[in-house]
C-alpha positions as CSV (number, residue, x, y, z in Angstrom):
1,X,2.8,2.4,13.5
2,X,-0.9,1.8,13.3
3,X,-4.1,3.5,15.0
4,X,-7.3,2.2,15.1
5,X,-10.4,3.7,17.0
6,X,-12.8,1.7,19.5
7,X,-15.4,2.0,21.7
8,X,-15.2,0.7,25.4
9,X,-18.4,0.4,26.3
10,X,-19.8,2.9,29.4
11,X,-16.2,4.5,28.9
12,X,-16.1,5.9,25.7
13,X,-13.4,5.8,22.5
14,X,-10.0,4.6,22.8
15,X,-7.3,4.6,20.5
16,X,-5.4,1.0,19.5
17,X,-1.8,2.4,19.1
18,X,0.4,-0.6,17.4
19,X,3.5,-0.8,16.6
20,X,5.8,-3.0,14.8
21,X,9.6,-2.9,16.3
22,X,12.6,-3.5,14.2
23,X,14.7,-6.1,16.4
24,X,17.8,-5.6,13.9
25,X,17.7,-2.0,15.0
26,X,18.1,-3.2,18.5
27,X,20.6,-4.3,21.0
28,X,19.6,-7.5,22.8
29,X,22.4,-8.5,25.4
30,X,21.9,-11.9,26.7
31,X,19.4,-12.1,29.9
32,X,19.5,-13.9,33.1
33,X,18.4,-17.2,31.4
34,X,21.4,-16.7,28.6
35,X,18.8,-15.7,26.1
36,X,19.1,-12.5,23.7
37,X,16.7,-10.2,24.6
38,X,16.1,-6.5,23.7
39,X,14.3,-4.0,26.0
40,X,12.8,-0.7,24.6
41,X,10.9,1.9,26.4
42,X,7.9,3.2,24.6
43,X,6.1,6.5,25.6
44,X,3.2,8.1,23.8
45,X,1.8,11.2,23.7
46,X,-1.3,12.6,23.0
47,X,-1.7,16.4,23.0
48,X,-4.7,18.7,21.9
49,X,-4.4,22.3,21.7
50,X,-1.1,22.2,23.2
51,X,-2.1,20.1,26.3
52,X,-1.7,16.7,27.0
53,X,-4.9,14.5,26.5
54,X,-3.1,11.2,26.8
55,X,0.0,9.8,28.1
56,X,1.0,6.1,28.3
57,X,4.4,5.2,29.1
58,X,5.6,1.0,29.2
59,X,8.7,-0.7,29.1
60,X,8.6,-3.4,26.0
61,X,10.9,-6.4,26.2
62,X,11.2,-8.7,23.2
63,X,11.1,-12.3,22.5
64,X,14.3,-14.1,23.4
65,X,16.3,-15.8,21.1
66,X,19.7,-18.2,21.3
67,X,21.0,-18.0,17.3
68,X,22.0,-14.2,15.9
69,X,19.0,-13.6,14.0
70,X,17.2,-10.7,15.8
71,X,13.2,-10.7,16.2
72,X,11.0,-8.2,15.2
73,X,8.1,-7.8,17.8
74,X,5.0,-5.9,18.4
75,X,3.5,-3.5,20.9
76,X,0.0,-1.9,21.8
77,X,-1.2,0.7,24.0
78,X,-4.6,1.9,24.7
79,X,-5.2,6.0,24.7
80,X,-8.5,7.0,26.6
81,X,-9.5,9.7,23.7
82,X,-12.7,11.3,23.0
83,X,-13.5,11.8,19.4
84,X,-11.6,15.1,18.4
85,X,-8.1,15.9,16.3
86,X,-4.6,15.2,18.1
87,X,-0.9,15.7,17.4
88,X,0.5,11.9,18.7
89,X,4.4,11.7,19.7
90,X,5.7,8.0,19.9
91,X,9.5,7.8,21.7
92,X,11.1,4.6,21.6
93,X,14.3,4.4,23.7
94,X,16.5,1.4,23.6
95,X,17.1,0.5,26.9
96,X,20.7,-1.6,26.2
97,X,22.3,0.7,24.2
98,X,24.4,3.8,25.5
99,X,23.1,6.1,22.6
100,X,20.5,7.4,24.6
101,X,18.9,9.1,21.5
102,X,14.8,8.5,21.3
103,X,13.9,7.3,18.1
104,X,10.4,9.5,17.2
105,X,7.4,9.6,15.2
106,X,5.0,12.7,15.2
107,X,1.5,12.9,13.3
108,X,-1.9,13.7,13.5
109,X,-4.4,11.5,14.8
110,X,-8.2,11.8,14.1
111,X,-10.6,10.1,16.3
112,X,-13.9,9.5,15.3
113,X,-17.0,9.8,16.8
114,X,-18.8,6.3,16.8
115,X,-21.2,6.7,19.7
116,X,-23.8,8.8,17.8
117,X,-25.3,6.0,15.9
118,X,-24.8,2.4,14.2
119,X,-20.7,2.7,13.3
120,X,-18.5,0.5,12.6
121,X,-15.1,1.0,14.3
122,X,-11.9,1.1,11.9
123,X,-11.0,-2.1,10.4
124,X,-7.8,-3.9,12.4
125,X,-6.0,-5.9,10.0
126,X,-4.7,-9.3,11.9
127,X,-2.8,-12.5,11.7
128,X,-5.0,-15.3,10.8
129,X,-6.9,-16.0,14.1
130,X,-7.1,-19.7,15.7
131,X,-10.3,-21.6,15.5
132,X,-10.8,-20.8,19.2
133,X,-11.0,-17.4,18.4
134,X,-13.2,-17.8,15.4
135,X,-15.7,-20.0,17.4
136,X,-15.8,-16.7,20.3
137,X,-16.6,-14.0,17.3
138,X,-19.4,-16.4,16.3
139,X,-20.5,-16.7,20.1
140,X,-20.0,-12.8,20.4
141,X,-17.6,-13.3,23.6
142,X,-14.5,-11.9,21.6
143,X,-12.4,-9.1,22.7
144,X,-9.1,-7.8,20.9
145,X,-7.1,-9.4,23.3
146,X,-5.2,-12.3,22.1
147,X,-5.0,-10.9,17.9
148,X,-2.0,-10.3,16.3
149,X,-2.4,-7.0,14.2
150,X,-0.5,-6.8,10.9
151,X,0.5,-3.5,10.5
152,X,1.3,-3.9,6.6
153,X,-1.8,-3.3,3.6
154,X,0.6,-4.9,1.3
155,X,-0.2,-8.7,0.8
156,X,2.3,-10.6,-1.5
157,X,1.4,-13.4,-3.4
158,X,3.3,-15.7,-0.3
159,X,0.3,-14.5,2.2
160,X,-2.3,-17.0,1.4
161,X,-5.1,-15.3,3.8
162,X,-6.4,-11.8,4.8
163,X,-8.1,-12.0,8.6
164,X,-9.9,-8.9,10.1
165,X,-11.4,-7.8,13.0
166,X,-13.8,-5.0,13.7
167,X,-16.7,-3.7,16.0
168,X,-20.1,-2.5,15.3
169,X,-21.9,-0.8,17.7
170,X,-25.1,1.2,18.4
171,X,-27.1,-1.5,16.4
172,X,-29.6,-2.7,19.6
173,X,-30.6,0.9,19.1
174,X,-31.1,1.1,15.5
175,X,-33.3,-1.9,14.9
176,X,-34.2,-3.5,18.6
177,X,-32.0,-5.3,21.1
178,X,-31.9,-9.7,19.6
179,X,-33.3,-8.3,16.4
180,X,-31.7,-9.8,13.2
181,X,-29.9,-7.9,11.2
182,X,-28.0,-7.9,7.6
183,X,-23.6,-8.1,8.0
184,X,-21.8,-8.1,5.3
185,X,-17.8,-7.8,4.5
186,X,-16.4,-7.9,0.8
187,X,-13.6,-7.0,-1.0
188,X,-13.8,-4.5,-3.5
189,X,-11.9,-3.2,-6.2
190,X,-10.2,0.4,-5.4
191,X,-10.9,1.9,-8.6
192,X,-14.3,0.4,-9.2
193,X,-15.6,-0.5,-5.8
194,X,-17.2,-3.6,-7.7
195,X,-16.8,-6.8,-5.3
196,X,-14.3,-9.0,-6.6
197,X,-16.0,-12.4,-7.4
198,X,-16.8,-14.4,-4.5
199,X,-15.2,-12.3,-2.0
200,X,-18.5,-11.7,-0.2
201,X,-19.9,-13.4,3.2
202,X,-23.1,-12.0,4.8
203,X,-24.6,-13.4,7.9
204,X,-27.7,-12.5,10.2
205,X,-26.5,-12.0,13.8
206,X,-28.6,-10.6,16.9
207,X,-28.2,-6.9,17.1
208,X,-26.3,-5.7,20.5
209,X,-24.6,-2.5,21.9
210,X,-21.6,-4.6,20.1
211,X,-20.9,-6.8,17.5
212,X,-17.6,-8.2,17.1
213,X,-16.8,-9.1,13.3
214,X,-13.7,-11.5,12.9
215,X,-13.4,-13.5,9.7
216,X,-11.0,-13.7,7.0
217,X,-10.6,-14.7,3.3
218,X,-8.8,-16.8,1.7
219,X,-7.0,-14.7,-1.4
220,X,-4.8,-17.5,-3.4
221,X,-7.1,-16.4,-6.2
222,X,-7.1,-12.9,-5.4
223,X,-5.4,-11.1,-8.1
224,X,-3.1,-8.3,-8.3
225,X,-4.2,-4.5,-7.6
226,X,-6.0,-2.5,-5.4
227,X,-8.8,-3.2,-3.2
228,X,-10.8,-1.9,-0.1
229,X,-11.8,-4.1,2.7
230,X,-15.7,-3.4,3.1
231,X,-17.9,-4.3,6.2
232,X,-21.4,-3.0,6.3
233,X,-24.4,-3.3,8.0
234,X,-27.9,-3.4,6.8
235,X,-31.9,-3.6,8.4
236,X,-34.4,-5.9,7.1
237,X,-35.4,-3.8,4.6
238,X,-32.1,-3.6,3.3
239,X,-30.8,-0.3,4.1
240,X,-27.5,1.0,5.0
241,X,-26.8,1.7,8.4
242,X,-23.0,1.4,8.7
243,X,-20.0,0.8,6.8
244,X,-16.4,0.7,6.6
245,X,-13.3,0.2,4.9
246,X,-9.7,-0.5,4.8
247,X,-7.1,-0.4,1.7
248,X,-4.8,-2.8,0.7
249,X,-2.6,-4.1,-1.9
250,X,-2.4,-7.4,-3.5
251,X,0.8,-9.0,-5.3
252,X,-0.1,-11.4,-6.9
253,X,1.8,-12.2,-10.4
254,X,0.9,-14.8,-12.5
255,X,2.8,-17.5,-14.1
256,X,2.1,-18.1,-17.5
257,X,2.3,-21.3,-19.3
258,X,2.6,-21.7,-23.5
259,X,0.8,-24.5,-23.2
260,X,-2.1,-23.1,-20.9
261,X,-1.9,-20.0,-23.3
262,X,-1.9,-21.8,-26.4
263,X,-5.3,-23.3,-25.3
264,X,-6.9,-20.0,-24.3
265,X,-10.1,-19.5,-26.1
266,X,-11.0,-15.2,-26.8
267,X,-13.9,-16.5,-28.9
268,X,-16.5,-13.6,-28.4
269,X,-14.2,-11.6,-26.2
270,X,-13.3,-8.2,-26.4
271,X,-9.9,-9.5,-27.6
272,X,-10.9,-11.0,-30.6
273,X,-12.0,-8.0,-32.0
274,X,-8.8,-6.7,-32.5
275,X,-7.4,-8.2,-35.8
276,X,-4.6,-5.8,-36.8
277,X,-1.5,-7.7,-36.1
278,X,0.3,-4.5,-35.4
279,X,-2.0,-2.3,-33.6
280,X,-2.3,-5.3,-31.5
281,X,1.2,-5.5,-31.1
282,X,1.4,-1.7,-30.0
283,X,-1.3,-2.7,-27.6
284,X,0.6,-5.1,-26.0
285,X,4.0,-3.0,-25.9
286,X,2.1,-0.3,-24.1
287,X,1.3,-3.3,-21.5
288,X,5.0,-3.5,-20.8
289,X,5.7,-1.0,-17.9
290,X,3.2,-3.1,-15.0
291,X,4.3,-6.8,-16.8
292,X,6.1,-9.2,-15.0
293,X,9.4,-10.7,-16.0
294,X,7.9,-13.8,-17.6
295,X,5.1,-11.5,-19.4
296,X,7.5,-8.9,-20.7
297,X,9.7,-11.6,-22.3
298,X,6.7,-13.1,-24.2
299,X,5.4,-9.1,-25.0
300,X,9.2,-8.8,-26.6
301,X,8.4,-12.6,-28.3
302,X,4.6,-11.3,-29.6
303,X,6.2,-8.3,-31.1
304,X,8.8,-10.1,-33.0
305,X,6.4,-12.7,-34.3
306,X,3.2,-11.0,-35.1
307,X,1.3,-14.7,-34.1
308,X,-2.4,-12.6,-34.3
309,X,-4.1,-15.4,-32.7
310,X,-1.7,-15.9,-30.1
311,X,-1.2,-12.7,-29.3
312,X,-5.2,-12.7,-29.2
313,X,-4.9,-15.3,-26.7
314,X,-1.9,-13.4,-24.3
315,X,-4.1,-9.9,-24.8
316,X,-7.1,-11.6,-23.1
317,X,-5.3,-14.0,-20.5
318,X,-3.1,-10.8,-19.5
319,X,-6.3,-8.4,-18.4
320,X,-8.5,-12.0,-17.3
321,X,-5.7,-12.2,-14.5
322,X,-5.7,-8.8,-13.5
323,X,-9.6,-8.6,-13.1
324,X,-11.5,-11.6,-13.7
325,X,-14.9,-10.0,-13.5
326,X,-14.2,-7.4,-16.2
327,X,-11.1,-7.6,-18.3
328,X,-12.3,-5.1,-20.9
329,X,-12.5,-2.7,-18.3
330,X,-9.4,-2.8,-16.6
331,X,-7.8,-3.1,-20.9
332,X,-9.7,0.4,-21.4
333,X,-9.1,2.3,-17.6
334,X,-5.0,1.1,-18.7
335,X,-5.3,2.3,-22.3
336,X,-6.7,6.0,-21.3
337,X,-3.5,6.2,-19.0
338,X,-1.3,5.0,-21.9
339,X,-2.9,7.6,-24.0
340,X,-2.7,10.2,-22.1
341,X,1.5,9.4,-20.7
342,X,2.0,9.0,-25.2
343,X,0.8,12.8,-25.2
344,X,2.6,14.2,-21.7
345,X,5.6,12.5,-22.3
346,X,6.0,10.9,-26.0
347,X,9.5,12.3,-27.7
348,X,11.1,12.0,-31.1
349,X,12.1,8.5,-30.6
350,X,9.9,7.2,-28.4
351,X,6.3,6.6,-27.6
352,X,5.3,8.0,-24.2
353,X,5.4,4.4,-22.6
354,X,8.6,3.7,-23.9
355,X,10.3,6.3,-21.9
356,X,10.9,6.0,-18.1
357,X,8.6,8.7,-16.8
358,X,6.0,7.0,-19.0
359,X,7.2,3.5,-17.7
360,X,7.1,5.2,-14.0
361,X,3.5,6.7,-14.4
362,X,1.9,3.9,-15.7
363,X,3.2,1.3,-12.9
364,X,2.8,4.0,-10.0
365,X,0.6,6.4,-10.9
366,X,0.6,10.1,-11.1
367,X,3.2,11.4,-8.6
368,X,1.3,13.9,-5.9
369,X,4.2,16.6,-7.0
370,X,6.4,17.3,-9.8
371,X,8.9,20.0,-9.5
372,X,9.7,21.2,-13.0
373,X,12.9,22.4,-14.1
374,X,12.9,22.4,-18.1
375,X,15.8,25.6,-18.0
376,X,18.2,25.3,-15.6
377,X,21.0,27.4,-16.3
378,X,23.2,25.6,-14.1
379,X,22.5,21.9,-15.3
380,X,20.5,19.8,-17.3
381,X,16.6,20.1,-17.2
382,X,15.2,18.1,-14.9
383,X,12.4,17.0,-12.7
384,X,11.6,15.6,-9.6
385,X,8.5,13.2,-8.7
386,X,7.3,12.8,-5.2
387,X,4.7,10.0,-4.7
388,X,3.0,9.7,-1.2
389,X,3.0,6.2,-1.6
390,X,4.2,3.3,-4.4
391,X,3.3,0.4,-3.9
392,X,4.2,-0.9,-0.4
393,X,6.3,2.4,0.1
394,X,5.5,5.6,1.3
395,X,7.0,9.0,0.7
396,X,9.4,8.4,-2.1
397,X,10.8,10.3,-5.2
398,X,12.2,9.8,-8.7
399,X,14.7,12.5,-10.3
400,X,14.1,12.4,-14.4
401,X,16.9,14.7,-16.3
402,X,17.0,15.8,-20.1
403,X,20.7,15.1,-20.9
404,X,20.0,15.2,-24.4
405,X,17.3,18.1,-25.5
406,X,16.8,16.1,-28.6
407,X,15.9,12.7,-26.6
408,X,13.6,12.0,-23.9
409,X,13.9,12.4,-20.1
410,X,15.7,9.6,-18.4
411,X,15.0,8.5,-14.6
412,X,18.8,9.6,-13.5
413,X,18.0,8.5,-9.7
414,X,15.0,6.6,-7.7
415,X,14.2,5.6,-3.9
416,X,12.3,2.7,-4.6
417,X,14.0,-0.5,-4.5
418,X,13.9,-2.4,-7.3
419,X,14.6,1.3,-9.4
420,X,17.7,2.7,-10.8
421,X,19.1,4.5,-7.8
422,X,22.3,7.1,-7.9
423,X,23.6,8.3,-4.5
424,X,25.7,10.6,-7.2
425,X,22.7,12.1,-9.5
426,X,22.5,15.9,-8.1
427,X,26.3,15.9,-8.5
428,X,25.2,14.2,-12.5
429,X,22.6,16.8,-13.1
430,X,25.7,19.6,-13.4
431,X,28.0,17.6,-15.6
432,X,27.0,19.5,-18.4
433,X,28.9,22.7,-17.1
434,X,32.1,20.5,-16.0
435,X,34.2,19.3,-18.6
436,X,35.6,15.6,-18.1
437,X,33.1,15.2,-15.2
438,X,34.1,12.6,-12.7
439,X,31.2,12.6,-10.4
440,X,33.9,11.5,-7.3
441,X,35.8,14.5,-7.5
442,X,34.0,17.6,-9.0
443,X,31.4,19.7,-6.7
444,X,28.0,21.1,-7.1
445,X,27.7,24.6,-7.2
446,X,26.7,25.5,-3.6
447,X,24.0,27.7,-3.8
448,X,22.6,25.6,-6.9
449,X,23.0,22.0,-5.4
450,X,21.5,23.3,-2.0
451,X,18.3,24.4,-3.5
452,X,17.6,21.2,-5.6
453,X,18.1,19.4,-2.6
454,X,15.5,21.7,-1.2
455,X,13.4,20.7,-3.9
456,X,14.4,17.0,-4.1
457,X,14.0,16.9,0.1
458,X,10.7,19.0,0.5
459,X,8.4,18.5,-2.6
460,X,5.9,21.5,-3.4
């Protein structure tokens, strides 16, 4: 689910509800034609201080299909809103099943106020638009109508293009009804803000009570990280009147080639001044935990070798990839996280990116919570990370335990996939106290396994 604020003009905000449906989670008997089809009714509330502000209620029927493959489709509904704070409620029956249990969502929802000024509305990520379309956002004849939102900020390296679509409004007032004016959209780096190389367009439209911005970019070359989507809007003198943004994350790993690395050149980089084969190499190890497949098998290979020139070469190309504008900086912003996970987490036998919650902090990032358990009488010390979001996944956890006090924490259970995961691990975390454990037949103390579910189910 996705909500995006808009003005109607002479009505007022609106909220752009959309939401992608799951056909697998959905019966679809055949129609009258013979087609699969599934049918869903969708209500949505919108309630402030405990009254109902908004209420929209539709019956949703999805595409039909012949073969057993079910099809994911999408739905929107417009909320008359003025700007404010809500709680929203989405229910979504199935309307050919017999369960006839509502499947809900329940939030907040903040709606801004974008009539007292120039403002841009939020940023509606999109399918790629047609050239028809295109042509009408030029023209300024384009509504939302007829745009395909896509409601994921994770682009892998298969998505070839990023399309947008916002609004801008109150400009005629700003600077003069027809009077030119500065639009701009980029795409900056999250950590930085710096625009990332040519991903800038600017253009000199006719200022009106609204703008419609539609464009898109074409990120083949777009590396991997973290970025913001940026539209703003300047006067002639080249001042700021509006701006927004919208995050996203790009996959995008790269493929290296021996021979393409062999005829890298660092001459007068920041890689060439490093010229101790093995603090090189221990730079390079450290690089392990957010390497690809490919890269971690030639950061094993380095490390073996000791090549200094070539591992010169893979130093430079690795960070080059990862932010072509400035490779020494993304090198250093990496290295303070190594050195700081090599003091929080470092052991007897390992350096602190060796070991998994190393590994796990420096590919996701600080977890929002950690519940620490370094004396548990009743198991082995453990802790539990909770991350708001990793990667392309929101609201997930990691269980690290201490099985050995003279070792390191090891990650005993994750729900990211991809990660070790261990339906079994709360059961694990007591097999110091049970002797020949067989984590299918011997129970968790009750009062004991309760609360670290507790802890493991609501992070604090």
């Amino acid at each position: 689910m996705d909500a995006k604020t808009f003005v109607a003009p002479g009505l007022g905000t609106y909220v752009l509800i959309n939401m992608a449906i799951l056909g697998g989670s959905l019966k679809a008997p055949p129609n009258a034609h013979g087609y699969h089809q599934a049918r869903v009714e969708a209500t949505m509330i919108a309630e402030k201080d405990g009254q109902v502000a908004a209420f929209g209620k539709a019956e949703v029927i999805g595409p039909e299909f012949l073969d057993s493959v079910p099809r994911d489709f999408i739905h929107q509904e417009r909320l008359a809103l003025a700007p404010g704070s809500y709680d929203l409620e989405i229910l979504l029956l199935d309307m050919s099943a017999t369960d006839t249990t509502r499947t809900r969502f329940f939030g907040p929802l903040v709606v801004a106020d974008l009539l007292a000024g120039p403002a841009y509305s939020d940023i509606l990520l999109v399918e790629p638009p047609s050239a028809d379309a295109l042509g009408k956002a030029k023209g300024s004849g384009l509504t939302i109508a007829g745009l395909v939102p896509s409601l994921s900020t994770y682009y892998p390296k298969e998505v070839t293009d990023l399309a947008f679509y916002a609004e801008l409004y109150g400009m005629d007032q700003a600077v003069g009804r027809d009077s030119l004016f500065m639009l701009s959209y980029q795409i900056e780096s999250f950590e930085t803000r710096a625009v990332q190389g040519a991903f800038r367009r600017v253009s000199r439209p006719k200022a009106a009570d609204v703008v419609p911005v539609l464009s898109q970019f074409d990120i083949r070359d777009l590396p991997s990280g973290n970025f913001v989507l940026v539209v703003e809007a300047r006067d002639r003198t080249g001042k700021l009147l509006a701006r927004q943004q919208q995050f996203f994350q790009r996959s995008n790993p790269v493929t290296f080639d021996m021979a393409d690395l062999n005829a890298a050149n660092v001459a007068g980089t920041f890689a060439e001044r490093y010229t101790n084969a093995d603090t090189l190499v221990d730079h390079i190890r450290s690089m392990r935990p957010i390497a690809t497949d490919l890269e971690r098998k030639i950061i094993d290979d380095r490390g073996k070798d000791k090549d200094l020139e070539l591992m010169q070469r893979f130093f430079y190309s690795f960070w080059q990839n990862r932010d072509a504008l400035d490779p020494e900086g993304a090198w250093k912003r990496y290295r303070t996280e190594v050195i700081k996970v090599n003091q929080i987490y470092g052991c007897r036998i390992k350096r602190g990116y060796e070991t998994d919650r190393g590994r796990v902090h420096l590919k996701y990032g600080m977890p929002n919570t950690i519940m620490d358990q370094p004396n548990d009488h009743d198991g082995y010390p453990y802790q539990i990370w909770h991350f708001y979001r990793v990667g392309r996944y929101t609201n997930k956890r990691f269980v690290f335990y201490l099985p050995d006090k003279a070792g390191c924490y090891e990650l005993l259970h994750s729900e990211v996939p991809g990660e070790m995961r261990n339906d079994n691990w709360n059961q694990l975390l007591h097999a110091r106290n049970i002797a020949m454990p067989n984590v299918q037949d011997f129970s968790v103390p009750m009062d004991h396994g309760q609360r670290v579910q507790d802890f493991f189910d609501n992070p604090r």
